[in-house]
Each structure stands twice: as C-alpha cells, then as structure tokens.
C-alpha beads as a LAMMPS data file, in Angstrom:
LAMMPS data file: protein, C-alpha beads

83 atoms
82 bonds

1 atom types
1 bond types

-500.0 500.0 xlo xhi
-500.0 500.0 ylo yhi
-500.0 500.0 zlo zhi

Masses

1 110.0

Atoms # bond

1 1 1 0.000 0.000 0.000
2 1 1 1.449 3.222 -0.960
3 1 1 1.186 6.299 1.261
4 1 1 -0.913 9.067 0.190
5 1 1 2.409 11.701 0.752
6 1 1 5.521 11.528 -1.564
7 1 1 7.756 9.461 -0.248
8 1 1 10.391 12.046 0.484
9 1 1 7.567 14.459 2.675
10 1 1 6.748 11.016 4.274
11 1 1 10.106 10.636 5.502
12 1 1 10.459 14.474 7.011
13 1 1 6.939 14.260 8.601
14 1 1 8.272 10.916 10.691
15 1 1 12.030 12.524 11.028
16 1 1 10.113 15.973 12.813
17 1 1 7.658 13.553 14.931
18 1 1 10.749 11.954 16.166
19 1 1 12.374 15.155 16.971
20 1 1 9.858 16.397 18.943
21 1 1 9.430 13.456 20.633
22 1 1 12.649 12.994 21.512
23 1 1 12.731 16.979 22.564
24 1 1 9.774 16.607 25.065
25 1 1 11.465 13.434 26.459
26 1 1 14.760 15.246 27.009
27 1 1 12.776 18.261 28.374
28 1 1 10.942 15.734 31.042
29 1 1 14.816 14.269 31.475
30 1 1 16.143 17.517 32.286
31 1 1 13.533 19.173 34.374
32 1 1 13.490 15.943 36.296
33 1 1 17.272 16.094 37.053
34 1 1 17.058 20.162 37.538
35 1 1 13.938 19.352 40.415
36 1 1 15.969 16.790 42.249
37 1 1 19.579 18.627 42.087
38 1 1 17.860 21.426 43.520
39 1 1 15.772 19.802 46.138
40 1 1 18.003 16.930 46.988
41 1 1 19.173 18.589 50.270
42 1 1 15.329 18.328 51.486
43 1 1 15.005 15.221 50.836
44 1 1 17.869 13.776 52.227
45 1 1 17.078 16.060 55.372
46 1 1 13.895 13.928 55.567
47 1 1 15.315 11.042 54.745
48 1 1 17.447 11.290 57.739
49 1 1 15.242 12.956 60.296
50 1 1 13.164 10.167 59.663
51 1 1 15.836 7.378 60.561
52 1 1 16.783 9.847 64.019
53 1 1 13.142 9.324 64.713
54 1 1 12.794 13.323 65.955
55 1 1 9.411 13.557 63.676
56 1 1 8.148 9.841 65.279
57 1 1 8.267 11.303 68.571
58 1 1 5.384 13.778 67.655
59 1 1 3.298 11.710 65.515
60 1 1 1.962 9.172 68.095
61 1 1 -0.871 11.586 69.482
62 1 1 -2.220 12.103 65.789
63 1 1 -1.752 8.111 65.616
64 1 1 -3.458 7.399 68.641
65 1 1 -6.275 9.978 67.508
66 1 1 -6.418 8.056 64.243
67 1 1 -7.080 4.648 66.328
68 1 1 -9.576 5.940 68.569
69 1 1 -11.666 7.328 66.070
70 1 1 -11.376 4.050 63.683
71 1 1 -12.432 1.955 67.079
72 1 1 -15.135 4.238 67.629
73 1 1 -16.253 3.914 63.956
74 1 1 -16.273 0.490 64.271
75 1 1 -17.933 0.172 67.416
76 1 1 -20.790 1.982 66.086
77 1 1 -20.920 -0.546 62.764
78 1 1 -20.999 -3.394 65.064
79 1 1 -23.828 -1.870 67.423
80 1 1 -26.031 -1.206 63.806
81 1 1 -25.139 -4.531 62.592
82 1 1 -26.671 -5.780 65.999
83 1 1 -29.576 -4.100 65.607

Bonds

1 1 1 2
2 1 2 3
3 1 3 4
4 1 4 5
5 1 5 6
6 1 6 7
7 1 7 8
8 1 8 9
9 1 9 10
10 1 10 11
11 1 11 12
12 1 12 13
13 1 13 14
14 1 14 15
15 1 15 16
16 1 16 17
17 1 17 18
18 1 18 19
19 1 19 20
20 1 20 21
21 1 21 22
22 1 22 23
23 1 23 24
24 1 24 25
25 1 25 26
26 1 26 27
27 1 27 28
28 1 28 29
29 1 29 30
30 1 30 31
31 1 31 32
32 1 32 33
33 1 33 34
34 1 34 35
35 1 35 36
36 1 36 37
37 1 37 38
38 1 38 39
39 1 39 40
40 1 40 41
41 1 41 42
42 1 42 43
43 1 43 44
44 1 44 45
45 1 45 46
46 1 46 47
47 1 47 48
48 1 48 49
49 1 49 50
50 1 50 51
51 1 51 52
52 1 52 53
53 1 53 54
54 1 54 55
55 1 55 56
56 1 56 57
57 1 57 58
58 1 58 59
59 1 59 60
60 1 60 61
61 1 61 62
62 1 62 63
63 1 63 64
64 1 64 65
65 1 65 66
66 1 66 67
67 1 67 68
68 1 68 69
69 1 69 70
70 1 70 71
71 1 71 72
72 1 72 73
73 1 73 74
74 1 74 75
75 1 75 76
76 1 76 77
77 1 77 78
78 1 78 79
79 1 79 80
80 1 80 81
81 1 81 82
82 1 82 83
C-alpha cells in the first residue's frame, strides 16, 4: 500500500515527529534532574530525620487519635449490625 504523501515528505513528517518526541522526552529528562539537584538537600534532610526518629516522637498523638476514632467507627458498625 502506498502512502498518500511523496515518499520524500513522508520521511520528514516521521524525522520531525521523532524530533519532537525525543525533545519533550529530554525536556521531562532535564527538568526531572534540575527538580531533584535542587531539592536533593530536602530530601535527604527527611530522609534522615526520619531514621533519628525526631518527627516519630510527635506523631503518636495524631496516631493514637487516628485509632480511637477508627475503634469508635467500628464500634458503632458493630452496634447497627446488631440491631
């Protein structure tokens, strides 16, 4: 089967598809590299703040919130399923 476009124009319309593709990708690349050398010092700062455990010594009141609510949630399902 023959393509509608000479086979020449054929050829440039794939070649410029491939060149944009290829520029978006390498845009995505670069931006992606550019975010994490710029941020890389927050997330290693996280990263180890996390293995200290300074932020887990905060959390367990928001945990323990979390667990009482959920239990009281539950109690309530179990006291309609009873019913």
């Amino acid at each position: 089967m023959e393509s509608s476009l000479p086979q020449q124009k054929h050829r440039a319309s794939t070649r410029r598809w491939l060149i944009t593709s290829f520029l978006i990708y390498g845009m995505m690349v670069a931006g992606l590299l550019g975010y994490f050398a710029i941020y890389s010092d927050d997330v290693t700062h996280e990263a180890a703040i996390n293995k200290t455990g300074a932020v887990a010594a905060a959390k367990p009141g928001r945990y323990e919130a979390v667990i009482a609510n959920w239990n009281r949630y539950r109690g309530k399902v179990a006291r309609a399923d009873v019913r």
